[in-house]
N, C-alpha and C positions, 0 to 999 in steps of 0.2 A: 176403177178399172179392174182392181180384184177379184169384186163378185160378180164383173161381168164374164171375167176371161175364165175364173175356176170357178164356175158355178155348179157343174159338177162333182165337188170335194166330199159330199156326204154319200156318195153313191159307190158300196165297199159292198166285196164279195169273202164270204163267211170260206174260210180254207182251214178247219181242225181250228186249233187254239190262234192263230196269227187271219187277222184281219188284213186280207191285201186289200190295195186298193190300187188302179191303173192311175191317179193322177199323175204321179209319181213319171209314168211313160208320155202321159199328154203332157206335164210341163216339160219338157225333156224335148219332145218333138216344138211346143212353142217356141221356147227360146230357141232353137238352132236359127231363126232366120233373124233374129234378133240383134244388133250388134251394139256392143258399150264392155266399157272397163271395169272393173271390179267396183271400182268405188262409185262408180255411176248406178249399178246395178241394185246396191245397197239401197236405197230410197223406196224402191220400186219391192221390192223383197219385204220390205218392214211395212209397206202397206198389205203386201198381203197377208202375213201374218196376223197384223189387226184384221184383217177382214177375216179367218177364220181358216187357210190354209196351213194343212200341218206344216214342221219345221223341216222336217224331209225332203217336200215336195218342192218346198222353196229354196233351199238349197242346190236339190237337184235345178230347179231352173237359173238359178245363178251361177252353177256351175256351168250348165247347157251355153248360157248367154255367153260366156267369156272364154272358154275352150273350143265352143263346139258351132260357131258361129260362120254364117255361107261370108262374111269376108274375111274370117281367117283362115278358110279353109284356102282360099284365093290365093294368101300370102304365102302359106306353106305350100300351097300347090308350086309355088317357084323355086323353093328351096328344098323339097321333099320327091320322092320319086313317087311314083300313084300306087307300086305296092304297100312303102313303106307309111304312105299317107292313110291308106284303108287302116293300117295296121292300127295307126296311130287314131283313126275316129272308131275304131271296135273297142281299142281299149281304155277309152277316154269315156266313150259312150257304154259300156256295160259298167265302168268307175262308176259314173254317174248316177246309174239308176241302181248299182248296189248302194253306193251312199246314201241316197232318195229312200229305198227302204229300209237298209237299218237305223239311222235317224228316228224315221216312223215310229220305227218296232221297239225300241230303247225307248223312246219318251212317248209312246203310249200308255 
């Protein structure tokens, strides 16, 4: 399922000395609809890293999967008010894809 879903992982855009690359933002957007526990997630992570996804990008989608998921958004939508909830997926979601890159950028 790895190389079907991140098959786009070799496809980086040259920025001065730092190689970005958008996977980082596509797994980040996969996993929000995603829903599973941490340890459920871990299986699914360590396949893709054998398939050839940097350690960043997997991350970010295991973080994506279990923070930032449309059924826990449900669950805090009852116990959070809808400002404080934006609040809470801005900053969990720019967490994430800063994580997702500097991951990258260290063990490139």
């Amino acid at each position: 399922m790895g190389k079907k879903v991140f098959w786009f992982k070799t496809r980086k855009i040259n920025i001065g000395d730092y190689v970005a690359s958008f996977t980082v933002f596509v797994a980040v957007a996969i996993g929000i609809p995603f829903y599973s526990n941490a340890a459920g997630v871990i299986p699914l992570v360590s396949k893709l890293t054998r398939a050839g996804v940097a350690m960043g990008t997997a991350l970010s989608f295991m973080m994506a999967v279990t923070a930032l998921s449309v059924p826990e958004m449900i669950l805090l939508r009852r116990v959070l008010k809808p400002k404080l909830l934006a609040v809470f997926i801005t900053i969990v979601g720019f967490g994430t894809v800063f994580t997702g890159h500097m991951f990258n950028f260290i063990i490139a």
